[in-house]
N, C-alpha and C positions, 0 to 999 in steps of 0.2 A: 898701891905703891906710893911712899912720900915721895911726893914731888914731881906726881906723873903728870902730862900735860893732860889735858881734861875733854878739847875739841879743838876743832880749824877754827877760827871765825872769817877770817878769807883770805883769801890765793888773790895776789895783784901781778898781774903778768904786765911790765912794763914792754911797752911793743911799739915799733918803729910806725907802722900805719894805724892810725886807729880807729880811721874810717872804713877800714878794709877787716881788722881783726872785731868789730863793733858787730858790721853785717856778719862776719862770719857765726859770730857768737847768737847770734839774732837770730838772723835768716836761715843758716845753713844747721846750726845745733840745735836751733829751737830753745834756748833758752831767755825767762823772763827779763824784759831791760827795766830795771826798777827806780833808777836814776841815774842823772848828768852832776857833778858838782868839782867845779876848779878841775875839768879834765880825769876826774874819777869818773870811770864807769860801770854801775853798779849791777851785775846778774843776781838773780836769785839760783841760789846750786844747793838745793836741800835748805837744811837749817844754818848754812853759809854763805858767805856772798865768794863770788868770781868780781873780780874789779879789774878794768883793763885802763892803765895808766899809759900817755903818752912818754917816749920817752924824747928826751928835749929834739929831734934831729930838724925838725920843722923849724925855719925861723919864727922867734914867739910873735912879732910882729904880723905872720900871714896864719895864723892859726885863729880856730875862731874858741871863744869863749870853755867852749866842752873839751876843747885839746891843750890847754896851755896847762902846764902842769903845775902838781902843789908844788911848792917847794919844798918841804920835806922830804918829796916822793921824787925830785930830779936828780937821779942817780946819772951814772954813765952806761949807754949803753941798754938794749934788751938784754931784762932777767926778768927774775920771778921772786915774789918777797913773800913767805906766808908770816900769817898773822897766827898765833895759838894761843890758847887759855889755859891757866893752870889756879888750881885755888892757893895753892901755897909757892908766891913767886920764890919767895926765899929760898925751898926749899928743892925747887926745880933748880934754878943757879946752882945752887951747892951740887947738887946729884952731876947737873952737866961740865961743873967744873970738874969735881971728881974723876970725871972718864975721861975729861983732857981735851972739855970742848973750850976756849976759849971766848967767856964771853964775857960782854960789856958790866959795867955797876949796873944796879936796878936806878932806874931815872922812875923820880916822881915828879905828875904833874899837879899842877893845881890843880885844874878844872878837868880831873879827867884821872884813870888807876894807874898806878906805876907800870912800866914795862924793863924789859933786858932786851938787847941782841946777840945774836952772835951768828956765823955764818956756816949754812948745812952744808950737804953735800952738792956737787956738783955747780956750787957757788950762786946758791941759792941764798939769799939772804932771810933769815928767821925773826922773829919779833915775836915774847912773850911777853901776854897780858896778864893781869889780875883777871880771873874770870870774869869777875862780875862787870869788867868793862863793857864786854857784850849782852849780857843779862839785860843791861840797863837799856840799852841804845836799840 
């Protein structure tokens, strides 16, 4: 299908405790903790990552290093952001405007492959990549 998204590259579930949703993930799921970075916490879940982001409720001042969040990633509130890959962004856009998803222009970066947003169901926030974002990384 043109324009079908292609795989997950990860689910970021922003979450109020994240030393509690950390061990859960850890401890209680058994799943691998593959790294700490700016408050990103990276699972391995398949050929995709599980990332558990804090979300700001903590004063940043009493948080330690692994908790303060990216700033990109300080939204409002506990949600869940997935990440997807498509090879043809353009032509995902088009497909998902066509159904009447409203979504964002494709943003290119420099150092890094364009993406789009737009917001799924149950107010889930979405993020499509150029595939090869993940390929590479």
């Amino acid at each position: 299908m043109d324009g079908a998204i292609k795989s997950v590259g990860h689910c970021i579930l922003h979450v109020r405790d994240i030393r509690r949703a950390v061990a859960f993930w850890r401890d209680v799921i058994g799943l691998e903790h593959m790294f700490v970075s700016d408050g990103y916490n990276a699972f391995r879940l398949g050929d995709a990552r599980l990332a558990l982001m804090p979300y700001p409720h903590t004063p940043r001042a009493e948080m330690t290093s692994s908790e303060i969040p990216c700033p990109a990633h300080a939204l409002e509130g506990p949600h869940a952001n997935f990440d997807l890959t498509a090879e043809d962004l353009e032509a995902c856009r088009d497909r998902l405007v066509r159904a009447g998803i409203d979504c964002t222009p494709i943003v290119p970066l420099e150092h890094a492959h364009s993406y789009f947003k737009f917001d799924g169901p149950e107010g889930l926030v979405m993020t499509v990549w150029h595939a090869h974002h993940y390929e590479q990384a």
